[in-house]
Every structure is written in C-alpha cells, then in structure tokens.
C-alpha positions in Angstrom: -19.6 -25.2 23.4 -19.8 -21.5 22.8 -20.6 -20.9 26.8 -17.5 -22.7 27.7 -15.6 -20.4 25.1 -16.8 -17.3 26.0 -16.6 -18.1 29.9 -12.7 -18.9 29.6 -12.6 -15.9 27.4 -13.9 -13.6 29.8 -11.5 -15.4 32.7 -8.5 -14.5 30.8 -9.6 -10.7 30.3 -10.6 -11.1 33.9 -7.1 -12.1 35.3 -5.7 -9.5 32.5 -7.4 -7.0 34.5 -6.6 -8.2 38.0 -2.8 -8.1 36.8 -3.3 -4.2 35.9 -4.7 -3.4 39.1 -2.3 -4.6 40.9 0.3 -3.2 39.2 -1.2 0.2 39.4 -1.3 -0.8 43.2 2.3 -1.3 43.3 3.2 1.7 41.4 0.8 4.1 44.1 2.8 2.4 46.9 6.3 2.7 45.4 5.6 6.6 44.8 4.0 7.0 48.3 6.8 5.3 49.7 9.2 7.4 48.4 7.6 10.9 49.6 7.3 9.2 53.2 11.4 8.6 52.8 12.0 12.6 51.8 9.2 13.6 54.3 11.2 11.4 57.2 14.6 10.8 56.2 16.5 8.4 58.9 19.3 9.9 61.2 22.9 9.2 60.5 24.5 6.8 63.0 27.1 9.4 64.3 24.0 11.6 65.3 22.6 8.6 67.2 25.8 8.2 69.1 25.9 11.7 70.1 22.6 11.6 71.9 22.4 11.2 75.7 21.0 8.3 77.3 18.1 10.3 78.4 17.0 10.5 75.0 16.6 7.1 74.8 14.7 6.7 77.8 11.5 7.8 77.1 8.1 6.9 77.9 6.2 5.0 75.9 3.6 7.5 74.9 6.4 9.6 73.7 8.0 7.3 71.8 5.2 6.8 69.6 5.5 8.5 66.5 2.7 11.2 65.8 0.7 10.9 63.0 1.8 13.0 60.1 0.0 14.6 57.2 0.5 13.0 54.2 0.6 16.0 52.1 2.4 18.4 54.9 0.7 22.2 55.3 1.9 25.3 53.5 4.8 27.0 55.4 8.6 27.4 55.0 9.7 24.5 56.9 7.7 22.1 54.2 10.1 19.6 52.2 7.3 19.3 49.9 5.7 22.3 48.3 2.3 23.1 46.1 3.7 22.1 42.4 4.9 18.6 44.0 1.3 18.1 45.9 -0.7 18.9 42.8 1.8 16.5 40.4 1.3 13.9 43.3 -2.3 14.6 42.7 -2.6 14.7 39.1 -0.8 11.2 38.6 -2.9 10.1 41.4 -6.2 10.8 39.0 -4.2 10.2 36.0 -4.1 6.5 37.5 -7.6 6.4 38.3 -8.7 7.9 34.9 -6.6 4.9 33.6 -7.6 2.3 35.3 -11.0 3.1 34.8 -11.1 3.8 31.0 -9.4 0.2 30.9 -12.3 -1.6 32.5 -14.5 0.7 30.2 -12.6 -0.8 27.2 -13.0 -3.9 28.3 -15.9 -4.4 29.4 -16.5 -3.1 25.4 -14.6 -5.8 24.0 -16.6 -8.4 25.9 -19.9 -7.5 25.1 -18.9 -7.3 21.4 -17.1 -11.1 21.9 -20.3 -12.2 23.4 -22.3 -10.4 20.6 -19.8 -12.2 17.9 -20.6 -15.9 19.3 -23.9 -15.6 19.5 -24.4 -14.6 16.3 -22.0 -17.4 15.5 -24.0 -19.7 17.7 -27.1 -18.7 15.8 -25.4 -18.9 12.3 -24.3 -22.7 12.9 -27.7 -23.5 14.9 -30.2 -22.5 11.5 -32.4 -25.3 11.4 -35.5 -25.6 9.1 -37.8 -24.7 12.3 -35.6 -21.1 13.5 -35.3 -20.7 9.7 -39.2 -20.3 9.6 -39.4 -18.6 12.7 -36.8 -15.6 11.5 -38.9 -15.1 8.5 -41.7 -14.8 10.4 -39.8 -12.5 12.5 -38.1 -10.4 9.2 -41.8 -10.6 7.6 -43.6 -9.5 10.5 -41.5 -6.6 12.0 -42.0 -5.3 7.9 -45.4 -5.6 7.9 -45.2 -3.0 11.1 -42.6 -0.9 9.9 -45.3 -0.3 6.6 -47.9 0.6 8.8 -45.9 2.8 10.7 -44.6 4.5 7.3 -48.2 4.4 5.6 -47.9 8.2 4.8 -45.2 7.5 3.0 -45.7 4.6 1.5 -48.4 6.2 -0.1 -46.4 8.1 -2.3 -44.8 4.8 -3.8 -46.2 1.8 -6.1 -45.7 -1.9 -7.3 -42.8 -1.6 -9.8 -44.0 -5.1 -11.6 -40.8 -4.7 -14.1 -38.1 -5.3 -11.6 -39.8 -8.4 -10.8 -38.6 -12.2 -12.0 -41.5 -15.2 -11.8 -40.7 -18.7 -12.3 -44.3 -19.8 -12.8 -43.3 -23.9 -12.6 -41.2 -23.5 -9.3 -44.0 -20.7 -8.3 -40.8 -18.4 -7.0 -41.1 -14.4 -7.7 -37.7 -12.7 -6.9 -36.7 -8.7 -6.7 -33.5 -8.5 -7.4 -31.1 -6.0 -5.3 -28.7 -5.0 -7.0 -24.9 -5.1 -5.3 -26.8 -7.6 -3.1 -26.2 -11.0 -4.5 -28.2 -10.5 -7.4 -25.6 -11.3 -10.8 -25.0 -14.5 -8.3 -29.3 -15.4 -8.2 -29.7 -14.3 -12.0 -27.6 -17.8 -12.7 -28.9 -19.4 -9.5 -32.7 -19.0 -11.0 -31.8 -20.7 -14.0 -30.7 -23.8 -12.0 -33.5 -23.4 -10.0 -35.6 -23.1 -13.2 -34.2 -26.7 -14.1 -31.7 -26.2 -16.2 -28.1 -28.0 -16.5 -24.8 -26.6 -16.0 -24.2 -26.7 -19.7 -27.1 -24.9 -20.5 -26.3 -22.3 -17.4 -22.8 -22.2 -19.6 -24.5 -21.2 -23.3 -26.7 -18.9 -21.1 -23.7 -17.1 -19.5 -21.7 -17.1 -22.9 -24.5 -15.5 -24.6 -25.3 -12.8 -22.5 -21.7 -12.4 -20.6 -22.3 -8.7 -19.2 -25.9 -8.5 -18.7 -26.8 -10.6 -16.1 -30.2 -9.2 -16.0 -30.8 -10.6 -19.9 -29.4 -14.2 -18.4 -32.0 -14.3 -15.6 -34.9 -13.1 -18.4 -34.2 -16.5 -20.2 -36.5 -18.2 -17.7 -38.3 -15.4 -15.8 -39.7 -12.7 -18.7 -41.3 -9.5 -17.5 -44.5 -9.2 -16.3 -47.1 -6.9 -15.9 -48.4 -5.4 -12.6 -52.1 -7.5 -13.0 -50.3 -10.5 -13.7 -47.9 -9.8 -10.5 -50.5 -9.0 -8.6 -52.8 -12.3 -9.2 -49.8 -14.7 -9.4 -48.5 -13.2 -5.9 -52.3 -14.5 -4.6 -52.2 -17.9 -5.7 -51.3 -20.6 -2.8 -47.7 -21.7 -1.9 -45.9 -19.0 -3.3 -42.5 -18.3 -2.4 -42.0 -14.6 -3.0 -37.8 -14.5 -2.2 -36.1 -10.4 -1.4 -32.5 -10.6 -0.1 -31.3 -6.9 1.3 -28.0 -6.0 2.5 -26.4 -3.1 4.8 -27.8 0.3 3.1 -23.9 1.8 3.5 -22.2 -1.3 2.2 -24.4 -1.4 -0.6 -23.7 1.9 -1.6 -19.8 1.3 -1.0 -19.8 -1.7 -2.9 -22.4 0.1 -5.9 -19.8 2.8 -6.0 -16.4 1.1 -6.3 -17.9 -1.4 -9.1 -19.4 1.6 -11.1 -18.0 4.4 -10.1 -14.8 4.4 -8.9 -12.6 1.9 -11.1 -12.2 2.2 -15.3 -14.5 -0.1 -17.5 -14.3 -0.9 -21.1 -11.9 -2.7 -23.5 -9.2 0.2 -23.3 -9.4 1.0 -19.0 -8.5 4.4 -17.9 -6.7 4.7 -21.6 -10.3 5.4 -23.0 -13.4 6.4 -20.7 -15.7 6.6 -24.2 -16.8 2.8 -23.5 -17.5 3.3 -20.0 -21.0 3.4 -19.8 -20.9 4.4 -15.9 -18.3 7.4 -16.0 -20.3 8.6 -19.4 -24.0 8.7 -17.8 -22.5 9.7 -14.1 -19.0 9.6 -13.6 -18.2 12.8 -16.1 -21.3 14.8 -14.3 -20.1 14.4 -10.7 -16.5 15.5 -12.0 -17.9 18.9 -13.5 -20.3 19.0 -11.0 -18.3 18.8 -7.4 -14.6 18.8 -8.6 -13.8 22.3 -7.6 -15.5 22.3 -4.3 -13.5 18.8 -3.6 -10.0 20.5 -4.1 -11.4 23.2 -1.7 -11.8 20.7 0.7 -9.2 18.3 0.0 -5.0 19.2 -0.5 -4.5 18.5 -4.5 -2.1 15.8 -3.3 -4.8 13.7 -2.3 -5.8 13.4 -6.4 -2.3 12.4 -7.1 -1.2 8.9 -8.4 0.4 8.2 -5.3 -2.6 8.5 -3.9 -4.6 6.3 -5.6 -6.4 9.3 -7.3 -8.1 9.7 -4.3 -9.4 6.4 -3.7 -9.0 5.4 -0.1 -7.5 2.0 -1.2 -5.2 0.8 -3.9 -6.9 -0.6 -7.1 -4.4 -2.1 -9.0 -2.4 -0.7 -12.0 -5.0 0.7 -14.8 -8.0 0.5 -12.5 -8.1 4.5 -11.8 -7.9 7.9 -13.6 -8.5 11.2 -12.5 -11.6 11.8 -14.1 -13.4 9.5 -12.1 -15.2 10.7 -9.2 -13.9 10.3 -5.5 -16.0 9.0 -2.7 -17.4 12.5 -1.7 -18.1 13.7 -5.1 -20.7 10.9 -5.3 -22.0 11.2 -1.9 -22.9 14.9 -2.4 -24.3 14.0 -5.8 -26.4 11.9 -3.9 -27.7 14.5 -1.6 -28.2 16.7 -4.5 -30.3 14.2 -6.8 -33.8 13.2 -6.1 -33.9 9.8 -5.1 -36.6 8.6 -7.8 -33.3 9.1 -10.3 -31.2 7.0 -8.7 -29.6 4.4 -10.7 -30.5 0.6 -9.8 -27.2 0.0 -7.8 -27.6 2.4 -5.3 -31.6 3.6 -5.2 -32.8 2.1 -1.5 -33.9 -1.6 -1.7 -37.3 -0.3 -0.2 -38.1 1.2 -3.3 -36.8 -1.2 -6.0 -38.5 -3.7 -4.8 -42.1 -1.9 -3.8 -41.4 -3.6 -0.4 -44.8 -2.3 1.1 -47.0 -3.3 -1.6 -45.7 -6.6 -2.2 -46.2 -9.6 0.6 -42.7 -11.4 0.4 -42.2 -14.3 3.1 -38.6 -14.6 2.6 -36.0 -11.7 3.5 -32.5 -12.7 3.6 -29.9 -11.0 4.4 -26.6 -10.6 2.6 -24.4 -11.0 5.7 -25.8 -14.5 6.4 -26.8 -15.7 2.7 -24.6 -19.1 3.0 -26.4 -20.2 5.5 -29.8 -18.7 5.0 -29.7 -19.3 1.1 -29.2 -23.0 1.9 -32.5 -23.5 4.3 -34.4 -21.2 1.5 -33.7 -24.2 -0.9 -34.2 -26.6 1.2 -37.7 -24.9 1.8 -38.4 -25.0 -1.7 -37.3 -28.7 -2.4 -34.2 -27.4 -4.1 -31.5 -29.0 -1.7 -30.1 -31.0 -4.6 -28.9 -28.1 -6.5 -26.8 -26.4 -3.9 -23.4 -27.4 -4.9 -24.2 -24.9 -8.3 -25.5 -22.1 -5.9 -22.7 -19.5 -5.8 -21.9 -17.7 -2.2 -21.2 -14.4 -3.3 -19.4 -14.2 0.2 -16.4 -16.1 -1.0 -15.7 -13.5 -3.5 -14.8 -10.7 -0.9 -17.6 -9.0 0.0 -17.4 -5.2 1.5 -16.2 -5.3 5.2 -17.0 -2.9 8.0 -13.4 -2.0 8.2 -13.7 -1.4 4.2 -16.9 1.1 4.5 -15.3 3.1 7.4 -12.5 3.9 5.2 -14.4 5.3 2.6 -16.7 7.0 5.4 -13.7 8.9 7.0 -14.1 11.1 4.1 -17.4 12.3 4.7 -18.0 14.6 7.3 -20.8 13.8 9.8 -23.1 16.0 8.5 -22.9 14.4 5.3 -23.5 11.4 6.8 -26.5 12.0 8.8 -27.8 13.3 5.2 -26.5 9.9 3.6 -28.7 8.0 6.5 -32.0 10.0 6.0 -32.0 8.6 2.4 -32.0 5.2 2.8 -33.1 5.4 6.6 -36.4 3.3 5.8 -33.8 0.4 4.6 -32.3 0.3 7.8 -35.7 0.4 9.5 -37.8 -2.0 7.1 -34.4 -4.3 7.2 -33.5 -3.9 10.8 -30.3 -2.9 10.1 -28.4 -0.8 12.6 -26.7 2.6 12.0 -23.5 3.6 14.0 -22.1 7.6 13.1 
C-alpha cells in the first residue's frame, strides 16, 4: 500500500515538474521570438511594390536567407546593444538557476516523503519479531557506542537511586525525566497489579510528586542490590530516551519558562523552579540579553520574550528567556544539572547498566504496546497513558525556540548532550 502511495506521489510531482519546464520553454521562445522580430522587422507593402521585377528574380542561392547571429556584433549599425545582450543573458541564467533550484527542491521534498512512509510503514508493521529485533539493534549499537566512549565512561558510575525495581514483575526502570516518565510512574503501579481505584488514592495522595507515586511499589535500592537483581534471569531492565533538544525544550518551558504555585506570576515565592534557577539566570545573564536583544522583545506584547503565547497569567518578566538558560547551561558543569534537563546518558548510568529495552519517545504508542505484550501485560493497556496525545514538543516547536540561539551556541548546546544523540542514535541538524 505505501509503494503505490508513494509511486503516485512522485508521478504527480513528476508531471508538476514537466509542466514547469515547459513553461520555462515557452517563455525562452516567446522572448527569443521577439528579438528575432526587432532584429528582422518585415518590409511594408508599399516598399514591396516599389521594387523592380528584377528583384524578385533571383536565384535560388541568393534567395536564401544568411544565417544571422543571434546576439549581432558590436558596431553602430547594431539594433541591439551590450546592456540588452547581457539582460538577455542574465534572464537566460536566471531561468536556468530556477529551473534547477526547483528540481533541487524537489527532489528534497521526495526523499523526505519517502523517508515519512517508511517510517510510517515501519510504525504500523511492529510486530513482536521486528520489535525484538530493534532492541537488539538499540541494545547492540549501545553496547558499541560504550566501548567507543570507554575513556569517558570511566569517569561516570551506577547511580542505583534513580532506579525503580518491581521485584514480582522482575522490571527495573530509569526514569527520564520530560520523557514520558510522570506517565510510567502511574503506568508501574498498574503494571505492579494494582486497580484503577487504588492508581486513584495513589494519585490523590501524592498529586505533585509523581516520583513519591511510583515509590509506592518500587522503593529505592542500593547499588549491591541493583547490581545482583540486574543478574538474575529474565529481567526486563526498560530506559525510554527522547530527542536531547526536545527534551531540553520541553524541560524548559515546564520549569522554566511559565509561573508555578497557587498565586502564578502574582507571587514567584512558591515557585520552587524560578527560586532555585529561574531568579539566578535573571541576575546572572539579564543584562547581556538586553545587549543582545531590543527591550521590546521583553514586553508583554511579546510574550515576555517567549517565542510562543502562553496564555494569560502564565508569564512574568522575571523568568528567564530561552537564551538565558541556554548560556546558563554552557556555564554550569553538567554534574549540577537538575533531573529535567542533565543528559539521559548520565541519569540513567547507561554504560554500566545492561538494559534490553530502549524506546524511544517519538514511537512510544506503538513501541510501549509490544514492551507489554513482551512482559505478559497486554491486558492492561487500555490504563497505559500515551503521553503523545497530550501534545508533545514538535520539530517546528524546538526550531522556534532555537532561532534564538546563535550557531555557536548551538554547537556548544550539542557537545553537551552529544553522547545522547550518539548512544540514542538520534540525529543532529544545525
């Protein structure tokens, strides 16, 4: 089905194409034709009849015409001079230039069409057997990336406390945080066996600490414990990552960028975020952000510098714009990062610890779905929440916010978590 599509897709650009070809064709010969008309311009009838017979009588060879320049040579009898040639000339490659930055642009479009169904195709084709086989393929290509990395690696440990073991369902999940992980603390507790209503008194007694809601059934362990649990046989040891840039997007617009507390922007006191980071950045990189930004862009009007509207109430100020963060994130070692936007590699001890299942954010519908089929959970997926439906950060979304970083900022940005996109096989695009 998804050949068929894409072949009839690419025969319409096709014919699109044709069409503009031969349009520019028509164009060239229209504009040719009319410098032929100026060059030979046809004789009146009264200068016809004024002619003598003779005229009329000539040979053959004569009559033919001789073959004219088309662009005539430089003297005082030419009708056409320099400045028309060289505008002939320049619409000439003007044309050209056209014509082939539209087959560039197309040829574009279909490879990312072709790219699009095929990751469709694959999406909608996850079966139990390509299911294993991309783990293998996830697992695998980390196991390299490690090795590759040792030196590195070396420098890092097992952080046993950000881990959550389910000893009956022998799961162990790391949680990343801003990827789908306030939707697995509840999942675990279904998973864990217990009832929507008890999911319910779970939620009501811990409402904003989903970490405390997922400890109900998974307590903290220590690293020996970790270490000899993550040995035993059959173990599913579960890590789902996202995009390193629309992580940190999504980390800084829930945290950072939008008012928190009982009181919004009327009353920063309760907002844990803007009192531990949000206030520091402000002091920190406010003046050298009106230096490079007009002091219209802080304005109201302007969604206090937030590259998108956030509603009434939502903003003030005093909270930090997108690149006030990012340069306090090239300032700050990364061991000091806060949970929400420290790389995934390094939450989770990635290299130290032997998980089997990597998902990935973009696809967790479909790839959350075999996981608990793999795990003989099938019957509790109509609970399972798919973060997904709840609007997740779009490319289109994460370029706006990176249009205010300069590229040098960005290459920075990319060297910090540039062992995510690596370990993850995640692509970067400047």
């Amino acid at each position: 089905m998804s050949s068929t599509v894409t072949a009839s897709w690419e025969f319409k650009l096709h014919r699109k194409r044709r069409i503009k070809e031969a349009l520019i064709v028509i164009l060239t010969v229209i504009t040719l034709s009319t410098l032929l008309i100026h060059r030979f311009p046809s004789s009146s009838n009264a200068e016809d009849e004024e002619k003598p017979a003779e005229f009329f009588s000539l040979t053959a060879a004569s009559q033919a015409p001789q073959p004219q320049p088309l662009f005539p040579a430089e003297d005082e009898n030419a009708q056409i001079g320099t400045s028309s040639r060289r505008k002939i000339q320049h619409y000439s490659d003007e044309l050209v230039r056209q014509t082939q930055a539209n087959n560039d642009a197309m040829r574009i479009e279909i490879r990312h069409k072709k790219r699009k169904l095929e990751r469709a195709r694959k999406i909608k084709e996850l079966d139990g057997l390509n299911f294993y086989k991309l783990m293998l393929s996830r697992r695998s290509h980390l196991v390299e990336s490690c090795h590759e990395y040792l030196d590195v690696e070396k420098k890092t440990s097992l952080q046993a406390a950000n881990f959550y073991v389910i000893q009956e369902e022998k799961l162990i999940w790391c949680p990343v945080y801003k990827a789908a992980s306030s939707t697995w603390m509840q999942n675990i507790l279904y998973i864990a066996g217990h009832n929507q209503q008890m999911v319910s008194e779970i939620r009501s007694k811990y409402p904003q600490q989903p970490n405390e809601q997922g400890r109900v059934v998974a307590p903290e362990v220590k690293k020996s414990f970790l270490q000899r649990f993550e040995k035993k046989g059959n173990v599913n040891k579960l890590l789902i990552v996202r995009h390193p840039f629309h992580r940190l997007v999504s980390g800084f617009r829930d945290k950072l960028e939008r008012c928190h507390g009982p009181n919004g922007c009327e009353d920063l006191n309760f907002d844990w975020y803007y009192k531990i980071y949000g206030h520091r950045i402000v002091k920190s990189y406010r003046k050298k952000a009106l230096k490079k930004f007009p002091i219209e862009y802080f304005d109201e009007g302007n969604n206090f510098g937030s590259p998108v509207p956030l509603g009434d109430n939502a903003r003030s100020e005093k909270l930090p714009i997108f690149w006030e963060f990012v340069q306090f994130l090239i300032d700050s070692p990364v061991e000091d990062y806060d949970e929400h936007w420290k790389p995934q590699h390094l939450l989770c001890s990635v290299c130290h610890f032997s998980f089997n299942y990597i998902l990935h954010f973009e696809n967790l519908q479909q790839e959350q779905k075999e996981f608990l089929k793999t795990i003989g959970k099938e019957n509790i997926s109509e609970f399972i929440q798919n973060p997904l439906n709840s609007g997740p950060t779009t490319e289109d979304l994460v370029s706006k916010y990176f249009s205010t970083l300069d590229k040098d900022d960005i290459l920075k940005l990319y060297n910090i978590y540039k062992l995510d996109f690596i370990y993850f096989q995640y692509h970067f695009k400047n």
